[in-house]
C-alpha positions in Angstrom: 25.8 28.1 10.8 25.3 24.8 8.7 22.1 24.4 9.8 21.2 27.8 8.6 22.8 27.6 5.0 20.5 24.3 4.5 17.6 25.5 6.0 17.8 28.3 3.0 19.0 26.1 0.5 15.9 23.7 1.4 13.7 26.7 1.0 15.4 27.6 -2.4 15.0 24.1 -3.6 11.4 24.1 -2.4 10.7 27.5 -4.3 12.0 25.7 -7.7 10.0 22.8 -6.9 6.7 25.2 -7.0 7.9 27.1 -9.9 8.1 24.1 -12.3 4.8 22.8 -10.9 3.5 26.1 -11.9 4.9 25.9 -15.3 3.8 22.4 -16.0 0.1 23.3 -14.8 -0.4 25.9 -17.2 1.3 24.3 -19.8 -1.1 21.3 -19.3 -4.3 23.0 -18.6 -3.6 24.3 -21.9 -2.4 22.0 -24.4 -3.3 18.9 -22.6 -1.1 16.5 -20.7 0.0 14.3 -23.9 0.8 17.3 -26.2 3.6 19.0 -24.0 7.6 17.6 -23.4 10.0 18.2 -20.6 11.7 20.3 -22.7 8.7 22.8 -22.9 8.2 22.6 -19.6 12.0 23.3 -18.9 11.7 26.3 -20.9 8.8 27.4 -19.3 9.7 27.9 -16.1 13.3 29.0 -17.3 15.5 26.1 -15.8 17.2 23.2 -17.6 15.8 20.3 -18.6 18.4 18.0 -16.2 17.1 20.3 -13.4 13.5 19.1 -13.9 14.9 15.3 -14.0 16.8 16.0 -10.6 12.7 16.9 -9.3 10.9 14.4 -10.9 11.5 11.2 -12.9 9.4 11.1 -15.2 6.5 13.6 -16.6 4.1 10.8 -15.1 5.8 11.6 -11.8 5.5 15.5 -12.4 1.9 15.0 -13.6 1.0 13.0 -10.0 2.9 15.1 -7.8 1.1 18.3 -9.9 -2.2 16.4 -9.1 -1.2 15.5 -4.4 -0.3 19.6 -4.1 -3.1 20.4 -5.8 -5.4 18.1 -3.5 -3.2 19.4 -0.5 -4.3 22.9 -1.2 -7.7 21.8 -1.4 -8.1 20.0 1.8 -6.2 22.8 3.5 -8.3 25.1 2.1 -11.6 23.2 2.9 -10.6 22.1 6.4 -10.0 26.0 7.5 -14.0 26.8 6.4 -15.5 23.7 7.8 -13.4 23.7 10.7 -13.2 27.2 11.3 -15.3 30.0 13.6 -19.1 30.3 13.4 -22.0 28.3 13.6 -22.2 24.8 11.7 -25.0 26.7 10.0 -22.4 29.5 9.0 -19.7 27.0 8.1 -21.7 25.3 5.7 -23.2 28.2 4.2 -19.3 29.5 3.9 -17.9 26.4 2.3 -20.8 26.5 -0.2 -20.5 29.8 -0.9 -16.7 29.8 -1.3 -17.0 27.6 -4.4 -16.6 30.3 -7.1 -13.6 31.5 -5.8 -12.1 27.8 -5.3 -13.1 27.9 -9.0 -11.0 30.8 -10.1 -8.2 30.0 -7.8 -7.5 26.7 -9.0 -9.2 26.7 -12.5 -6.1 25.6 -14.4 -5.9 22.3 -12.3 -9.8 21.6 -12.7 -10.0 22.2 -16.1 -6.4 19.7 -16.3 -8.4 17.4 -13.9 -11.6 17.0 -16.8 -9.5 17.0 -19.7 -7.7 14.0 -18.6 -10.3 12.2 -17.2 -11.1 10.5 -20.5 -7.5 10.2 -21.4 -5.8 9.2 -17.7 -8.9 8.2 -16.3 -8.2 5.0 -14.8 -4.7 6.2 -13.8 -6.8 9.8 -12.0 -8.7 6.8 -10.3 -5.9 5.2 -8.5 -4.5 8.1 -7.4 -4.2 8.4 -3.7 -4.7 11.7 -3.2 -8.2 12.1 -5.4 -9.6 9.9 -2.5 -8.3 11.3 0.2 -9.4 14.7 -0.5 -13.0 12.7 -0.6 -12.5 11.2 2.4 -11.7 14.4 4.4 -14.4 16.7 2.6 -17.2 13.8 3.1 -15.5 13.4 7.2 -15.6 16.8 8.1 -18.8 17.7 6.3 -21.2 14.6 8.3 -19.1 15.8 11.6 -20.5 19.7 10.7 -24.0 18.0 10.6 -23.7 15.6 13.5 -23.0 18.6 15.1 -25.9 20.8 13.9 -28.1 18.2 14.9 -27.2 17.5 18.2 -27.7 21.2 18.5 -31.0 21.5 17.0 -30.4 23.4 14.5 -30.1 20.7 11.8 -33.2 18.0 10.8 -32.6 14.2 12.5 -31.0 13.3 8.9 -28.4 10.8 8.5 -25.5 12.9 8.7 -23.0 10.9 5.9 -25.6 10.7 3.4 -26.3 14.3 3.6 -22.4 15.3 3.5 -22.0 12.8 0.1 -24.9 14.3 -1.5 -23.3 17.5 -1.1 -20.0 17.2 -2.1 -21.3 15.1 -5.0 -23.3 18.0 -6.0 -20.6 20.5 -5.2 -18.2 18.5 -7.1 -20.4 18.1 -9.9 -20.9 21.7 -10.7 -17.4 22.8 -10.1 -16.4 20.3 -12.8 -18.6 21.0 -15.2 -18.9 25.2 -14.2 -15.3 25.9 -14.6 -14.1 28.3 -16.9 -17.9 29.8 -18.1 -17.3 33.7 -18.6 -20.7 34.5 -16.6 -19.6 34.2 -13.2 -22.8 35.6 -12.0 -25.0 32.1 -13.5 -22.0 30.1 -11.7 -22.7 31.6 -8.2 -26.6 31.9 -8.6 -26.2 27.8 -8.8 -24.3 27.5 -5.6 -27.2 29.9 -3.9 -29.4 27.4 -5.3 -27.3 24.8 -4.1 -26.9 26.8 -0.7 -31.1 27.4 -0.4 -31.8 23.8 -1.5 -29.6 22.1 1.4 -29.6 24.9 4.1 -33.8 25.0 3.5 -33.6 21.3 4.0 -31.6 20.8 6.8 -32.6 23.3 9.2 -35.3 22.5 11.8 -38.6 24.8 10.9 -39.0 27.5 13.1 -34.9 27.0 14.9 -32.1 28.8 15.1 -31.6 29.7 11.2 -29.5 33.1 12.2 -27.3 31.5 14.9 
């Protein structure tokens, strides 16, 4: 019976957790990191301001645990396209073709992410978490392409200098795509993206509609 009153009570603690991260995310995306207090932060996702100390010690803290959900949302989100069904060919035209909507689903913590690049940007650098979400895209892209080549289906390339040159070029649009009003121009330049690396990497004349 215990068990069951804590397992709700972690759940309700949990869901307070989020809702203050949800606060201070839009609160930051919009003013900018430096230009909003605890106390707006408190009042903006309706709990005290001692509640948001009991979470998080400092806004630093809130700011850094902000940024590892974040990333943990992205490699979840990455890892279910790339590992996912369909063809490595299908995966990969998927994950590249998913970017828009990445864009609008987490376009509050992007456009956080820029703006404090030049501020935080050698604290952003240290942070764990940026890397690791890196480290897992660049891992599970080369593994797609390993794959597609022992297949056939992919060109003999070197498969981890073709994963880093797209997620470098993913990542780079995203960044600097964000928030533009013509969604159509932001997705024409991932079906560039797409045409440029799919054209490239498939063998002439194999499998492109496996």
């Amino acid at each position: 019976m215990s068990k069951a009153r804590l397992s709700r009570r972690e759940k309700e603690k949990n869901r307070h957790k989020e809702e203050i991260l949800g606060a201070a995310l839009r609160l930051f995306s919009e003013k900018g990191f430096h230009n909003v207090s605890m106390q707006e932060i408190a009042e903006e996702s309706e709990f005290g301001v001692g509640t948001l100390y009991n979470f998080f010690e400092s806004k630093d803290a809130l700011f850094e645990e902000l940024m590892t959900s974040t990333a943990e949302h992205v490699k979840r989100e990455f890892t279910e396209i790339l590992e996912g069904p369909g063809t490595e060919k299908d995966r990969l035209v998927k994950f590249i073709r998913s970017q828009p909507e990445f864009q609008e689903r987490h376009w509050e913590a992007i456009k956080l992410f820029v703006s404090e690049l030049g501020i935080k940007g050698s604290r952003l650098s240290k942070y764990r978490n940026k890397d690791e979400v890196h480290e897992v895209l660049n891992s599970k892209l080369s593994m797609l392409i390993r794959k597609g080549i022992k297949k056939g289906v992919f060109r003999a390339v070197d498969p981890v200098i073709a994963a880093t040159s797209l997620g470098v070029t993913i990542e780079t649009l995203v960044l600097e795509t964000t928030g533009r009003p013509d969604r159509d121009t932001v997705a024409e330049m991932f079906i560039n993206v797409e045409q440029l690396f799919i054209d490239g990497l498939l063998v002439p004349g194999g499998q492109k509609n496996d």
